[in-house]
C-alpha positions as CSV (number, residue, x, y, z in Angstrom):
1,X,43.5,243.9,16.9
2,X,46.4,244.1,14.2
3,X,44.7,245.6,10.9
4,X,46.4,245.9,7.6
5,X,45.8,247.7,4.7
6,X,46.0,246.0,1.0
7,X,49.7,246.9,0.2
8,X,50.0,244.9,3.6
9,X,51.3,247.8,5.7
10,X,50.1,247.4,9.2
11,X,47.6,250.1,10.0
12,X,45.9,251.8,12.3
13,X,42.8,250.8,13.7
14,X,40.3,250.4,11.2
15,X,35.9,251.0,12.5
16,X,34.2,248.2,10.1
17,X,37.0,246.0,10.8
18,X,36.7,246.6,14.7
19,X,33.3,245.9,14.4
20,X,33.8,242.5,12.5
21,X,36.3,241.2,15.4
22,X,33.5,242.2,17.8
23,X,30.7,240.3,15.7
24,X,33.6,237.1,14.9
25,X,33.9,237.3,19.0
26,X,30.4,237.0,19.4
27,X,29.8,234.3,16.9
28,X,32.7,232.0,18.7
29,X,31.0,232.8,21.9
30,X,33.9,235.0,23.4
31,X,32.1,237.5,24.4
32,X,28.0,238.5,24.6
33,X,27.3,241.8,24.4
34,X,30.4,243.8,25.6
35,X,33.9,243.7,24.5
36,X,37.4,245.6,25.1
37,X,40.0,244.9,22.8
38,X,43.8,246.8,22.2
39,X,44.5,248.4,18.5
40,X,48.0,250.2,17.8
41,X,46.1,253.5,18.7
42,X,45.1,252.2,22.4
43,X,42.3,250.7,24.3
44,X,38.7,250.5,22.2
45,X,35.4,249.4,23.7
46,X,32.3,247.8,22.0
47,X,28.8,247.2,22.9
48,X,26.4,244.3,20.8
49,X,23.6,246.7,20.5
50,X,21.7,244.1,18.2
51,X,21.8,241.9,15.0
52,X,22.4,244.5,12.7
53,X,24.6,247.8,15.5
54,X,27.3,247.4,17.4
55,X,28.5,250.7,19.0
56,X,32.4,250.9,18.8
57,X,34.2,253.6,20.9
58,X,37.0,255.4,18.8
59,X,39.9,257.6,19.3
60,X,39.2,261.2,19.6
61,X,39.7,263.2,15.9
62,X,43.0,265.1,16.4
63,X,42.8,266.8,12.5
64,X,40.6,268.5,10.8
65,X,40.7,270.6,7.6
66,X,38.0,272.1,5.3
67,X,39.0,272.7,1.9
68,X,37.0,274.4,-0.9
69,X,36.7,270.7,-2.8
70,X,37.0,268.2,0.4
71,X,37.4,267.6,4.0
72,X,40.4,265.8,5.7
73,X,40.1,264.2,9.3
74,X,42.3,262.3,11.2
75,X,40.4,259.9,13.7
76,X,43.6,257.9,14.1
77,X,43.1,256.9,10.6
78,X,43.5,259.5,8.3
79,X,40.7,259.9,5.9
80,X,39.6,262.4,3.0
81,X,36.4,262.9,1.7
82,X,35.1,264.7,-1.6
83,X,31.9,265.1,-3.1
84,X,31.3,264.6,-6.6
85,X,28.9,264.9,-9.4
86,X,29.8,262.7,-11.7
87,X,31.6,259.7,-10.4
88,X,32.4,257.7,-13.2
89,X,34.2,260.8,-14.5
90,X,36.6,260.8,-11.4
């Protein structure tokens, strides 16, 4: 899997996109219910749970930090989450 973001950067591997190339496989009959594929961060495996789940294993988080306002994590794909009240405000 090769994943890039919308400036067209190459990336690293996205979840909902890993789970698409498992459901795409499984639509062109590549696989049934299991799948291994290779990302930039290293092997990943996948399981076809049902029509709606597939369980995708991910690299382990190697950052986290909680701040007063948000949380940062790093699960090969950095990522930053905030709450808010008022989102059309932000």
């Amino acid at each position: 899997m090769v994943y890039f973001n919308a400036d067209g950067k190459e990336s690293t591997m996205c979840g909902n996109g890993g789970r698409c190339l498992v459901r795409f496989a499984q639509f062109l009959e590549i696989i049934s219910q299991d799948a291994t594929f290779e990302a930039i961060d290293g092997m990943h495996h996948a399981k076809v749970i049902d029509a709606t789940a597939i369980s995708l294993q991910m690299s382990d988080v190697t950052e986290m930090r909680i701040e007063n306002s948000y949380v940062y994590t790093n699960t090969g794909s950095p990522h930053h989450v905030q709450l808010t009240e008022n989102l059309v405000d932000v």
